[in-house]
Every structure is written in C-alpha cells, then in structure tokens.
DOMIMI-584641 format. One record per residue: x, y, z of N, C-alpha, C, O, CB in turn; residue number from 1; chain. Coordinates in steps of 0.1 Angstrom, whole numbers, plus 5000, padded with zeros to 4 digits. Each point is the difference from the previous one (the first is absolute). Glycine has a CB too. Layout:
     nx     ny     nz    cax    cay    caz     cx     cy     cz     ox     oy     oz    cbx    cby    cbz   num   cadena
      X      Y      Z      X      Y      Z      X      Y      Z      X      Y      Z      X      Y      Z   NUM        A
...
//
This chain:
     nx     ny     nz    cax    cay    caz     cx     cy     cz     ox     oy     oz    cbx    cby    cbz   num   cadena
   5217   0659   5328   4998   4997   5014   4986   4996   5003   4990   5004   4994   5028   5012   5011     1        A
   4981   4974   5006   4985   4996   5002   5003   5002   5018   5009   5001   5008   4982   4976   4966     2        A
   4994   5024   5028   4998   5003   5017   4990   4991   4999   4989   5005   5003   5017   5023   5006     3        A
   4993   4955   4987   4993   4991   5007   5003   4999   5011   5010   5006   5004   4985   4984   4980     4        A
   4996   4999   5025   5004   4989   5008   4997   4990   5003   4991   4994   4995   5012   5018   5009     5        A
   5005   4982   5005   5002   4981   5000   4994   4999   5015   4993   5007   5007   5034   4987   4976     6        A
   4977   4995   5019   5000   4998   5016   5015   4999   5005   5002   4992   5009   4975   4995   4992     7        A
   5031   5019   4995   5015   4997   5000   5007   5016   5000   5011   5003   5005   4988   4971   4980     8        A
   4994   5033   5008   5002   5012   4993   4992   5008   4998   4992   4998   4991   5020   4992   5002     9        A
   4989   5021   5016   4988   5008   4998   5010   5018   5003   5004   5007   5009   4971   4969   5003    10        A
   5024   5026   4976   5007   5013   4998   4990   5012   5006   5006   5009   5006   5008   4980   4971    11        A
   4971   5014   5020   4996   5011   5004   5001   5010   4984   4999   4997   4988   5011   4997   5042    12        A
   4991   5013   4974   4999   5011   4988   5016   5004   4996   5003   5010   4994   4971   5002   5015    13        A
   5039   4975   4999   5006   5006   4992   5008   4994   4990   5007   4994   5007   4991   5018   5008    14        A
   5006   4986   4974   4998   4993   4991   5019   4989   5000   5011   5003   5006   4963   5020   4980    15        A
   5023   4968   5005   5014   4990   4999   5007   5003   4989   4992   4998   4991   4998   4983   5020    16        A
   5024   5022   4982   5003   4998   4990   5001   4987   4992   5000   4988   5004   5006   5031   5005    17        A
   4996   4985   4977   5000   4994   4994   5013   4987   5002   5001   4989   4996   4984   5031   4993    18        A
   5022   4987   5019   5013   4999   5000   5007   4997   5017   4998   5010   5007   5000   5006   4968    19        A
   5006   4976   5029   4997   4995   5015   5015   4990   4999   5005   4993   4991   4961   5007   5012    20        A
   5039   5002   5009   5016   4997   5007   4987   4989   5014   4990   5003   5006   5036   5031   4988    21        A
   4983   4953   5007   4993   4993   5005   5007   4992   5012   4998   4988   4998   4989   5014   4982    22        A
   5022   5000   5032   5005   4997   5011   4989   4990   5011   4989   5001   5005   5026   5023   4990    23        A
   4996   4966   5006   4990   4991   5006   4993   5006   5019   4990   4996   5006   5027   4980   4976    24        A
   4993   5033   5022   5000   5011   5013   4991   5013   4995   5002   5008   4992   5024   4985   5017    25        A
   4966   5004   4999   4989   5014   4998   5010   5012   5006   5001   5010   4992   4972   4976   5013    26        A
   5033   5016   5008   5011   5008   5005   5009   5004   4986   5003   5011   4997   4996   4976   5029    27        A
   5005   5000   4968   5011   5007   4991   4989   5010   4986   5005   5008   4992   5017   4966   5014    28        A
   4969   5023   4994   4994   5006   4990   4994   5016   5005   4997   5009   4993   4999   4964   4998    29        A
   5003   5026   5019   4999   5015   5010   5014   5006   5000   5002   5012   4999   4980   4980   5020    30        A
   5027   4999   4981   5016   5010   4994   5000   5005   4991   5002   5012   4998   5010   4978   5008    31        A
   4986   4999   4983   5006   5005   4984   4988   5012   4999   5003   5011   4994   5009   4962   4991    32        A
   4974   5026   5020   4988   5012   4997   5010   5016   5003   5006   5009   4994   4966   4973   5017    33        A
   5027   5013   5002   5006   5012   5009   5015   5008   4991   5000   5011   4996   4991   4972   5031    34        A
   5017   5009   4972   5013   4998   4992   5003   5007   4991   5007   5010   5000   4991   4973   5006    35        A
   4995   5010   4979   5000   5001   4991   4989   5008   4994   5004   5007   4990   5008   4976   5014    36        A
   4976   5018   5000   4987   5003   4991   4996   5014   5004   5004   5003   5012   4985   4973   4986    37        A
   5004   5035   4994   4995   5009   5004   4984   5001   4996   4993   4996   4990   5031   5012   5010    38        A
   4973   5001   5016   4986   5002   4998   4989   4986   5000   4991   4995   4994   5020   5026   4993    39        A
   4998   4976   5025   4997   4983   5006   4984   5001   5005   4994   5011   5004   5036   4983   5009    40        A
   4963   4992   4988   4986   5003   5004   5001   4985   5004   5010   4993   4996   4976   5028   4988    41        A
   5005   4974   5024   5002   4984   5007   4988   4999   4991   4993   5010   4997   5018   4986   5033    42        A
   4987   4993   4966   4989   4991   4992   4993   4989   5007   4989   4996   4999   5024   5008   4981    43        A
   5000   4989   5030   4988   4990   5003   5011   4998   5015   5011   5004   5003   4975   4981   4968    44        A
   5003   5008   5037   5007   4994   5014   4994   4992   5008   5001   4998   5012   5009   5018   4989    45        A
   4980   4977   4987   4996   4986   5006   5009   4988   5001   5007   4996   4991   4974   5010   5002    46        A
   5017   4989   5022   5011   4989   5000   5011   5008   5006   5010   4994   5005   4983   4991   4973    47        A
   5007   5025   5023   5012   5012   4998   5012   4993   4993   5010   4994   5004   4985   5020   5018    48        A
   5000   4989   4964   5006   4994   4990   4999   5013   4989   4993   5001   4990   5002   4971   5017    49        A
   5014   5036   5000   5001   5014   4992   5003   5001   4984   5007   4993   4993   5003   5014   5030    50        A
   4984   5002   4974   5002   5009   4987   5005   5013   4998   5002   5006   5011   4983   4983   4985    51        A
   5017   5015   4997   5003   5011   4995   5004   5010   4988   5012   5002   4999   4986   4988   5016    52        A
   4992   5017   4977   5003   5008   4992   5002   5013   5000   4994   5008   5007   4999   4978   4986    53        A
   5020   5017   4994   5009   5013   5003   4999   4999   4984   4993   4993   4993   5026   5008   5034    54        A
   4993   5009   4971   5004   5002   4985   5021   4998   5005   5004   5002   5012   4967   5022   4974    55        A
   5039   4971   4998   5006   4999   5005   5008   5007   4983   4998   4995   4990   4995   4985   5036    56        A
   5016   5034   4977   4999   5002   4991   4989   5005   4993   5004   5005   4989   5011   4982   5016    57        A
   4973   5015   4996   4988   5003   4997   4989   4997   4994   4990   5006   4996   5022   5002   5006    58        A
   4994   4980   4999   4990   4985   4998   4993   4993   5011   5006   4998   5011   5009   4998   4971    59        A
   4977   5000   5016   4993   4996   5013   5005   4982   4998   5001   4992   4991   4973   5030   5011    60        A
   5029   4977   5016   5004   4983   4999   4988   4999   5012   4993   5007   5006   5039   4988   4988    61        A
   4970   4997   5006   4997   4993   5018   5009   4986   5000   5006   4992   4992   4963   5016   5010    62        A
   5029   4993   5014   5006   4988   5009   4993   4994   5012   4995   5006   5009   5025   5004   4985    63        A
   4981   4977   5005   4993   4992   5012   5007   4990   4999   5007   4995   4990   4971   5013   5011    64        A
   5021   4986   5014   5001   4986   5009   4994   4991   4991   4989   5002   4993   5010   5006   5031    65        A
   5007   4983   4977   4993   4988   4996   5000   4985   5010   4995   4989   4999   5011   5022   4977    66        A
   4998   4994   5031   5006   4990   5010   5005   4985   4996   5003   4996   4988   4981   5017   5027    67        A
   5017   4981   4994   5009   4985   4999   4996   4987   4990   4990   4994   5001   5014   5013   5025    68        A
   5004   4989   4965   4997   4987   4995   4988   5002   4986   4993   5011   5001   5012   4977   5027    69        A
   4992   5004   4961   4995   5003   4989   4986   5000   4998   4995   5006   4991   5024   4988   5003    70        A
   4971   4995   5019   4990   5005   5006   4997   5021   5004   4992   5007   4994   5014   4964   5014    71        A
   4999   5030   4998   4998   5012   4998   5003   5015   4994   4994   5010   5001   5003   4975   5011    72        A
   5014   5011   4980   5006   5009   4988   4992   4996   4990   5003   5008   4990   5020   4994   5015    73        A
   4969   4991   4993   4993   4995   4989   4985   5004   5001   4997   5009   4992   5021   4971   5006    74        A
   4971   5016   5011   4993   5011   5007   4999   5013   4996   4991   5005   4993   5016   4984   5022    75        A
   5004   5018   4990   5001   5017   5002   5003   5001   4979   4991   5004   4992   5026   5003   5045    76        A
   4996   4987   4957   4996   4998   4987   4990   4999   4993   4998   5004   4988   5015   4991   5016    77        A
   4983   5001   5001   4985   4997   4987   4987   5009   5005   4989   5000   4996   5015   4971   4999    78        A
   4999   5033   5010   4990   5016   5007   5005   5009   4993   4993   5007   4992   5003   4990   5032    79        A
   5015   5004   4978   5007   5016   4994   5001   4999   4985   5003   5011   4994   5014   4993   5028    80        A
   4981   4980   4968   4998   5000   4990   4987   5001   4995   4996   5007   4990   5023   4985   5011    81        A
   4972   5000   5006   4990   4994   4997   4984   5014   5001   4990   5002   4993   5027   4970   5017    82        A
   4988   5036   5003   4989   5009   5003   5007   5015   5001   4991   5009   5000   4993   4971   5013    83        A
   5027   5024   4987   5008   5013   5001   5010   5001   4986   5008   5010   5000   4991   4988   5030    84        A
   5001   4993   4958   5007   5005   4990   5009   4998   5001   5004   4998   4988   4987   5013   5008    85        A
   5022   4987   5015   5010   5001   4999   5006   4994   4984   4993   4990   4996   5005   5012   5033    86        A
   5013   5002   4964   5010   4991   4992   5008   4995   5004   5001   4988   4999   4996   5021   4991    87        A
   5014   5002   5017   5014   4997   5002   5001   5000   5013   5000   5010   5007   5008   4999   4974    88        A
   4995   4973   5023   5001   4999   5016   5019   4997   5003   5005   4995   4990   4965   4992   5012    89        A
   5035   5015   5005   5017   4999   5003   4999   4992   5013   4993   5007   5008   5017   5018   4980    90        A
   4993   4968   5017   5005   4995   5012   5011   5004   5005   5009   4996   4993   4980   4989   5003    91        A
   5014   5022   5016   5011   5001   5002   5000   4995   5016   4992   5004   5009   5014   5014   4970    92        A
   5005   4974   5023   5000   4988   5011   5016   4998   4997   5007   5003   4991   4964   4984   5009    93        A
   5032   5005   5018   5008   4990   5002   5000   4991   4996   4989   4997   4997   5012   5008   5016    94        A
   5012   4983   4982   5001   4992   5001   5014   4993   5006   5009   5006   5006   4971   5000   4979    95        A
   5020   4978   5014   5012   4993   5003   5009   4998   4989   4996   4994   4990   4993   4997   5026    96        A
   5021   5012   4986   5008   4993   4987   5005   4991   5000   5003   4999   5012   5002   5015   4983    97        A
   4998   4977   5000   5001   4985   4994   5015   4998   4994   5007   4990   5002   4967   5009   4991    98        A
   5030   5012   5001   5013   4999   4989   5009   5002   5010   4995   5002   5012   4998   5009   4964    99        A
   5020   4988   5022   5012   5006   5001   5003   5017   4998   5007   5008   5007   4997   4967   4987   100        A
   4989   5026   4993   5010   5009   4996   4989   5016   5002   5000   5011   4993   5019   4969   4987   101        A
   4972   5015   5031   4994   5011   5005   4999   5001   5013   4998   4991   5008   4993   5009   4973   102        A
   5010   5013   5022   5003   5010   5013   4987   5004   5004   4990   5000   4992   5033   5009   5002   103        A
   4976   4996   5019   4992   5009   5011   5000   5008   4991   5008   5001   4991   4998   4997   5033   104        A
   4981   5011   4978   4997   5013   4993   5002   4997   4983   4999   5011   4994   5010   5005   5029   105        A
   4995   4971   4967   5004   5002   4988   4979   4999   4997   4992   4994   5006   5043   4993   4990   106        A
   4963   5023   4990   4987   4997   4994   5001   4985   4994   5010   4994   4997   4986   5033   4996   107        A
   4989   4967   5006   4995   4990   4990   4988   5005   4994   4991   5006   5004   5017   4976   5008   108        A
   4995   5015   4976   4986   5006   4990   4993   4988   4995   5003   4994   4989   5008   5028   5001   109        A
   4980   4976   5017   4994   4979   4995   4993   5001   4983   4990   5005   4995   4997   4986   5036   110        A
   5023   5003   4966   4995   4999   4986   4989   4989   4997   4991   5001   4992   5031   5008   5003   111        A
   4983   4982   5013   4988   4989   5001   4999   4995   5018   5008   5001   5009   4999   4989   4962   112        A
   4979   5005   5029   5001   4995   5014   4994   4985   5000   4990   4998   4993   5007   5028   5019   113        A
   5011   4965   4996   4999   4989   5002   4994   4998   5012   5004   5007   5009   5011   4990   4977   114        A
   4974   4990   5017   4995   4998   5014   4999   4988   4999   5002   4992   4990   4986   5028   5017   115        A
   5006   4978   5007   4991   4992   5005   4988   4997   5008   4996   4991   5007   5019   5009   4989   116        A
   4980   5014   4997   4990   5002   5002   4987   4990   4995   5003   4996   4988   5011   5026   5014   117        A
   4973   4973   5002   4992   4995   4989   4988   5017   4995   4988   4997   4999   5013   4969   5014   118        A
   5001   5045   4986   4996   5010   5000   4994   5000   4986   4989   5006   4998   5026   5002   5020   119        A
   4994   4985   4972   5001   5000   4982   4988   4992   4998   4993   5003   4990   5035   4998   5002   120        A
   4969   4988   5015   4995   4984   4997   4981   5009   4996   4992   4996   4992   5028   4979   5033   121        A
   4978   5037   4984   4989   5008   4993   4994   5000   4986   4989   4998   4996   5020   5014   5019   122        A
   5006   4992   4976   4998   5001   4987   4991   4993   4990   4992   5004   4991   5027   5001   5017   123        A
   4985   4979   5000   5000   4988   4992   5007   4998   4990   4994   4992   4993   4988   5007   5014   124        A
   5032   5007   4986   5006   5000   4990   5004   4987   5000   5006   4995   5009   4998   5028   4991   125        A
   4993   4969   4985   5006   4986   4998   5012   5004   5000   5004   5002   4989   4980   4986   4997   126        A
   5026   5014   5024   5013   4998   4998   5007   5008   5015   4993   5001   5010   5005   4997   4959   127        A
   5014   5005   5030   5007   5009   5011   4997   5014   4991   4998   5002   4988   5024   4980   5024   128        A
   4977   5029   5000   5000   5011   4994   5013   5007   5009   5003   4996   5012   4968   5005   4978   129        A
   5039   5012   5003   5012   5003   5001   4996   5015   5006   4998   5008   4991   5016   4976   4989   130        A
   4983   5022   5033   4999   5012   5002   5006   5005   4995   5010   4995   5002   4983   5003   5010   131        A
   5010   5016   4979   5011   5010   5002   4995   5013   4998   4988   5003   4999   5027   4983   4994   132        A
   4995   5022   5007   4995   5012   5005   4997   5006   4981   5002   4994   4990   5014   5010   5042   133        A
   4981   5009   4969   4996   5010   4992   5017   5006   4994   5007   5009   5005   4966   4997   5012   134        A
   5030   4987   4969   5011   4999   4995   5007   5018   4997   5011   5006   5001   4980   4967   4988   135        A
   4992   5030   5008   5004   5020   5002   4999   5002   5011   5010   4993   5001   4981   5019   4981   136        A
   5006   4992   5033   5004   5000   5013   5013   5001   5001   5007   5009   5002   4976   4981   5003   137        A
   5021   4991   4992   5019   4992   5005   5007   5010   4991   5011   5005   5004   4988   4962   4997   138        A
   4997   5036   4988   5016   5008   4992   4998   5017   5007   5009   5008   5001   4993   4976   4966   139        A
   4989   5018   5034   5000   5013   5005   5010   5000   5011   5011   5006   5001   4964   4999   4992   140        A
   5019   4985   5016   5005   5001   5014   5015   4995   5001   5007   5003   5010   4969   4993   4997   141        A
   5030   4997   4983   5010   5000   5001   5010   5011   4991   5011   5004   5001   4980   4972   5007   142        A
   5001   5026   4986   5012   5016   4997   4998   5010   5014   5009   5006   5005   4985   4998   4963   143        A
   4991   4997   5037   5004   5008   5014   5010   4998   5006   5009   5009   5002   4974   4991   5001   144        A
   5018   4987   5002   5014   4995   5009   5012   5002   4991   5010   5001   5008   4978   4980   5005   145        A
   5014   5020   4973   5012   5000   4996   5001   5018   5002   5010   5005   5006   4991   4969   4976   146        A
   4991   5033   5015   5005   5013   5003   5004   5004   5011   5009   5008   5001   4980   4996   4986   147        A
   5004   4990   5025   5003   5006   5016   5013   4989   5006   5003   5001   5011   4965   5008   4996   148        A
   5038   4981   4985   5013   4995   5002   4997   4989   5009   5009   4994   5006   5003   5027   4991   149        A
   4976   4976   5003   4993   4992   5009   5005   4984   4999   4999   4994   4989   4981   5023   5009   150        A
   5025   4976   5011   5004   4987   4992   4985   4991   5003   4992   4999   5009   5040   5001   4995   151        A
   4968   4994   4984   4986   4999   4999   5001   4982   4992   5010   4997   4992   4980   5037   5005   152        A
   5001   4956   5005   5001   4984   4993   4986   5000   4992   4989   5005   5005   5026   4980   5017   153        A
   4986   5012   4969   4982   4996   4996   5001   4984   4994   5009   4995   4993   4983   5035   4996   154        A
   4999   4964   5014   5001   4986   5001   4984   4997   5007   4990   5007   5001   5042   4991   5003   155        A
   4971   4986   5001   4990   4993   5005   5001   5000   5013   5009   4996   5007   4988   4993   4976   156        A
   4990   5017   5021   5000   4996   5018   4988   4990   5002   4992   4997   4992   5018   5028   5018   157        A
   4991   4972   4999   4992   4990   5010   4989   5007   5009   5003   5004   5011   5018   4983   4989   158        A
   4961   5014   4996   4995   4999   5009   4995   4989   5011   4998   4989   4996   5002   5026   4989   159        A
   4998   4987   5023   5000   4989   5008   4985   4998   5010   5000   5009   5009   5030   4993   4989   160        A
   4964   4993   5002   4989   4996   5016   5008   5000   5010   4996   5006   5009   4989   4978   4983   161        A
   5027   5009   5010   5002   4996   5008   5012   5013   5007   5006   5007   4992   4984   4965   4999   162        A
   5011   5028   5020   5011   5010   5013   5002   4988   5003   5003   4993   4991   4988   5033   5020   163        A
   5009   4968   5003   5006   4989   5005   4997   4986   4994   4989   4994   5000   5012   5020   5018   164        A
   5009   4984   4977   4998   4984   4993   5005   4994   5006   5010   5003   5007   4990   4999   4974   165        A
   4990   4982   5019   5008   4986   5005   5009   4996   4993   5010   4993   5003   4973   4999   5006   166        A
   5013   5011   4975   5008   4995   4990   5015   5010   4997   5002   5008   4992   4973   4981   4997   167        A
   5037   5007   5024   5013   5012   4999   5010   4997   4987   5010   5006   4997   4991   4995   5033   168        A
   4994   4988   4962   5009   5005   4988   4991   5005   4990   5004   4998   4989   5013   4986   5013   169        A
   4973   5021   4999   4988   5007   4988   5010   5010   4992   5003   5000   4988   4971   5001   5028   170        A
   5029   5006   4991   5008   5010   4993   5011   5000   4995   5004   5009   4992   4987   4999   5019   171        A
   5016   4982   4992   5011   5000   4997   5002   4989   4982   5008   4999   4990   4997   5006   5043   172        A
   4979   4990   4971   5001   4995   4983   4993   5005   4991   5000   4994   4989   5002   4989   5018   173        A
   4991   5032   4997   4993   5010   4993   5016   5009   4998   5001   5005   4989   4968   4994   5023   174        A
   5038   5002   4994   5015   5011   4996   5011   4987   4992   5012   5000   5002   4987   5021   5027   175        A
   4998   4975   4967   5009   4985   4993   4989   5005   4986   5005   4999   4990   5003   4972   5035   176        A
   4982   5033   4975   4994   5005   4984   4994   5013   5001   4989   5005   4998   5005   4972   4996   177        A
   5027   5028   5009   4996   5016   4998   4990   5013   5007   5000   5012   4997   5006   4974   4985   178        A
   4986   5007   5025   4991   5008   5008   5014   5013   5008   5009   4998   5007   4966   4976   4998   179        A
   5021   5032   4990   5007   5014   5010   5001   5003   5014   5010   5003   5007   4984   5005   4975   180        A
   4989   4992   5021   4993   5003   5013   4993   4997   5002   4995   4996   4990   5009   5014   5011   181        A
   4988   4988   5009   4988   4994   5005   4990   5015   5011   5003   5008   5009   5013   4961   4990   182        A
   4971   5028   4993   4991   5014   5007   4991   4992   4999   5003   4988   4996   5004   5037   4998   183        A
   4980   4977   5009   4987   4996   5003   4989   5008   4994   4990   5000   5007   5019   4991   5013   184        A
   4990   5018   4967   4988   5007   4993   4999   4996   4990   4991   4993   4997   5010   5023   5011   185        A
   5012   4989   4980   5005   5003   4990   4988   4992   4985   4996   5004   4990   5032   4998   5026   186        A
   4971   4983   4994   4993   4993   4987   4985   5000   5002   4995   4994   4990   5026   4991   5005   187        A
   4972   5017   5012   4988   5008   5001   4997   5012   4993   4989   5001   4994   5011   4989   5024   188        A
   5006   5018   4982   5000   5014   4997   5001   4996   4983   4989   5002   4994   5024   5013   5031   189        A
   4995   4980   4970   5008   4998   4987   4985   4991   4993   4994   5004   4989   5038   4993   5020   190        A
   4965   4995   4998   4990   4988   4994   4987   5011   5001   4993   4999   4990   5017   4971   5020   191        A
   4984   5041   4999   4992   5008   4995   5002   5012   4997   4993   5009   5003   4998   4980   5005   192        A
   5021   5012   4985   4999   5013   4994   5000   4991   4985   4995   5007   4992   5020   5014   5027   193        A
   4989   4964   4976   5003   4994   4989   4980   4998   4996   4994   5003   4990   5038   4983   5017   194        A
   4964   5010   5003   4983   5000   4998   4992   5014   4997   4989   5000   4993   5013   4980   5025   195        A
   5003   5030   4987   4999   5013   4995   5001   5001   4989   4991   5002   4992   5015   5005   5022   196        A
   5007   4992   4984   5004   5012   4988   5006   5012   5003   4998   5011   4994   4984   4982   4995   197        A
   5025   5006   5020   5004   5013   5007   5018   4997   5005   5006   4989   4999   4963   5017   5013   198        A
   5035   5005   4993   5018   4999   4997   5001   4997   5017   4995   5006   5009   5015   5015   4966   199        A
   4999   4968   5027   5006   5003   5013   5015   4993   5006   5005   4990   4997   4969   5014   5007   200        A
   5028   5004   5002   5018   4998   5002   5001   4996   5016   4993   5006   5009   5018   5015   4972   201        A
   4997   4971   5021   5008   4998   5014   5014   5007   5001   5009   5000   4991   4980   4977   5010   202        A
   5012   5028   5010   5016   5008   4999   5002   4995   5018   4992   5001   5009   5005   5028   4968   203        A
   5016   4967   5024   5001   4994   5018   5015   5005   5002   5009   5000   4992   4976   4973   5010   204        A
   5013   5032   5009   5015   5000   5012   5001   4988   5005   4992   4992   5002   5005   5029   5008   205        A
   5019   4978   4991   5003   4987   5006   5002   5005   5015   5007   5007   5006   5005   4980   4973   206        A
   4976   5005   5024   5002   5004   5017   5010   4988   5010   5006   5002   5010   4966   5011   4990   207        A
   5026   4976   4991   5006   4989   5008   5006   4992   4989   4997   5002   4988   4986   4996   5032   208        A
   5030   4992   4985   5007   4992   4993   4996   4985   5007   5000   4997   5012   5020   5023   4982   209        A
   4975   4970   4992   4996   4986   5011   5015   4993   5003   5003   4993   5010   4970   5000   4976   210        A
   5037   5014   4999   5008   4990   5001   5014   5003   5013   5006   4991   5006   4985   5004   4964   211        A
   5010   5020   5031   5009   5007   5012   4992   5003   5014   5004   5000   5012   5009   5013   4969   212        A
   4975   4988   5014   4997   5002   5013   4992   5014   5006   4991   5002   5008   5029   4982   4991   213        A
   4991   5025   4991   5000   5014   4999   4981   5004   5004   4992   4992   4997   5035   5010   4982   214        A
   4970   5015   5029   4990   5002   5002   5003   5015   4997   5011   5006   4998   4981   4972   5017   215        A
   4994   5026   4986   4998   5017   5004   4998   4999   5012   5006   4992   5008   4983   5017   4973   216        A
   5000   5001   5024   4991   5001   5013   4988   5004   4995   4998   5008   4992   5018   4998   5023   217        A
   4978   4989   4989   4982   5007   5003   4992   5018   4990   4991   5004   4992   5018   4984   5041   218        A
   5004   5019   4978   5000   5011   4994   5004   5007   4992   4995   5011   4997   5002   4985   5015   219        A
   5017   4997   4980   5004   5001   4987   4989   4994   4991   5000   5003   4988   5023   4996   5018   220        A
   4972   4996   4997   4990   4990   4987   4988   5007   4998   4991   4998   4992   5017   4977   5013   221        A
   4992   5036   5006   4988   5013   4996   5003   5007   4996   4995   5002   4989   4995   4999   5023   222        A
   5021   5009   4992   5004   5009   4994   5014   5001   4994   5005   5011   5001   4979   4996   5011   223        A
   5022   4988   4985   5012   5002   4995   5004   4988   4983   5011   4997   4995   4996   5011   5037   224        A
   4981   4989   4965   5004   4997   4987   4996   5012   4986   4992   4998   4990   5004   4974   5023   225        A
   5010   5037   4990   4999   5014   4992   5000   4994   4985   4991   5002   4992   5022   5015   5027   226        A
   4997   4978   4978   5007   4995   4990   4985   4997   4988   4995   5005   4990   5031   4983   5029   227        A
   4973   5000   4989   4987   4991   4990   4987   5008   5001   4990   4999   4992   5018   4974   5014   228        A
   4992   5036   5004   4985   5008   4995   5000   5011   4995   4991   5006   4995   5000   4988   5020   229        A
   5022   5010   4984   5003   5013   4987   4999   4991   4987   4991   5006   4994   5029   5011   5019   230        A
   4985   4973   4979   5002   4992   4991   4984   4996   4997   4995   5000   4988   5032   4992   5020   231        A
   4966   5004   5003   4984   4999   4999   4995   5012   4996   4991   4999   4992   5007   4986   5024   232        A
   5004   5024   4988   4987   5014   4998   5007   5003   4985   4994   4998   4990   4999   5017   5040   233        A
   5020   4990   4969   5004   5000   4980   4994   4989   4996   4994   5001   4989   5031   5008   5009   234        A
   4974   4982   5006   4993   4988   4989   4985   5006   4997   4995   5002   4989   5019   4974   5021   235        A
   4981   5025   5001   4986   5000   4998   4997   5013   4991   4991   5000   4990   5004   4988   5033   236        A
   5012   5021   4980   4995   5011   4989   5009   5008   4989   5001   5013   4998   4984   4990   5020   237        A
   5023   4985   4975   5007   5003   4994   4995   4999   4985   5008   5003   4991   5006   4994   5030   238        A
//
C-alpha cells in the first residue's frame, strides 16, 4: 500500500490497496465500500470522486469512481498505478448491449476492448494495438460467474468517445463484428494497465439494450448490480 498524492488523489494517511474495484459512479462505489468491505476508511474526495479502503474477506481492496469516458478513467488509472502501486484494477460498470442473445442484468467480461477512441495514438506503436484485458483476471472471473450461476458473455466490447452520435449507424456496424456492448472506459484502462505491466479486467451489467430498446433506471445501475460486483471482489482476491 502507498499513501502518496496526486492532484486527483489525495488519500491522507489512509492508504489504497493493492487491489481496487473501479465504477465509473463514485455513489456506486460508496455502495459496494459500505456493502461489501469491512473496516471501511474514505481515501480520497477530491472532485468528490470517492474512495475507499476496507478488507474483503480479509484482504484489503479498495474502490473508487472513476467517472465518465476514457479521459478520465485513464487519469485516475495511471495515479493509482503510477504513484499508489496499485496492480489489480477491475472495472465494474454498465454497459449497452449490441447482441441479441443478451439480456438486462446478463454479465460481460471484456476480453478485449475496441474503440474509437484516439487515446492509443500516445503510444506511437507502428501499427494498431488490441486492448485486452489481464488473461488471469478474465478466467478467474469467469469461473466466478460460473459458480454463482451467473449468466455471464466474455467477448469484445466497444469503448466509445462518443454518447450521442451524429453517426446513427456507428453501432450497428461495430455489432455486425461481434462487438457485444458498448461502454466508454474499458480501453484506456486496458492500454494502461498493458503500459504497466499490471493486470486489469472489465466486468459490465447490461443496463440497456441498443437493439430492444430495453433499460434499467438510474437507481438500479447504483445499486442493484450485486451480481458483477460479487464476481469482481472473488476476482480480485482470489
């Protein structure tokens, strides 16, 4: 554990694990603390862009906000790698589904994430580079979900820049090559945890359907995706 600080992140004396559950809703991340973790302590609430470390099981995790889009999941990432140690980062977030043959409330475990982001063009890699996640993370996490009966897809999702597009068939020719879902972190997070050297997983509730239509509410998408943040915290310290 480290107790630096950033200008983003300023914990105080109480320290971050190694090991960190990462919700793009600072609220939802005051749930799963509250929820799930014991012997909870707030770390940070600049921005009020909460933290929090507990032990879970008896291991110490932490969780924080990362808020909206790969601009700023990317940010709060590379702090929590770069000056607090973290290893093992998990995203656990909403997304849209794309497929057919997925439902409201079904898990996605992003095995890889696709964008459109220019976020990668940093690199300067002579070529495309393929985000994906932390291959020990994805098998962990999907035996989680197979034990808790969870119906669960692991595949490619879609991060995206964009929420309202001019361009209204974007998606629909990103789900014509398999894209599952569409969220807005996944391949920030992936491209610096890959610059690391460090493990990290996307795990999403389907909160919305692009192709039915289908929705949650507001308030399900804080608290009531139990499912994928039980499947997150066994991953992380398993």
């Amino acid at each position: 554990m480290s107790t630096a600080s950033t200008p983003h992140i300023q914990p105080g004396d109480v320290p971050i694990a190694e090991r960190i559950l990462l919700p793009g809703d600072p609220l939802r991340a005051k749930f799963i603390a509250e929820t799930y973790l014991d012997d909870v302590a707030c770390f940070n609430t600049v921005r009020n862009m909460l933290g929090f470390t507990g032990t879970y099981q008896g291991i110490p995790v932490s969780v924080m906000g990362t808020g909206m889009g790969i601009p700023s999941i990317s940010i709060y990432t590379y702090e929590l790698i770069h000056f607090f140690g973290v290893k093992t980062l998990i995203r656990v977030g909403s997304c849209g589904a794309m497929q057919p043959q997925l439902d409201l409330y079904d898990v996605v475990i992003a095995q890889g994430s696709s964008t459109d982001s220019q976020y990668l063009a940093q690199f300067n890699l002579p070529g495309t580079f393929a985000p994906l996640a932390s291959y020990r993370l994805l098998e962990r996490a999907k035996q989680a979900a197979d034990r808790a009966e969870q119906r669960c897809h692991v595949g490619n999702v879609l991060s995206s820049d964009v929420f309202y597009s001019a361009d209204t068939d974007a998606l629909s020719r990103w789900g014509k090559m398999g894209i599952l879902a569409v969220e807005m972190e996944s391949a920030g997070l992936y491209a610096n945890a890959a610059a690391a050297g460090v493990d990290a997983l996307g795990i999403f509730t389907v909160s919305d359907h692009i192709l039915t239509h289908a929705q949650t509410t507001p308030q399900e998408r804080q608290t009531a995706f139990t499912g994928m943040v039980e499947i997150a915290l066994q991953t992380a310290v398993s």
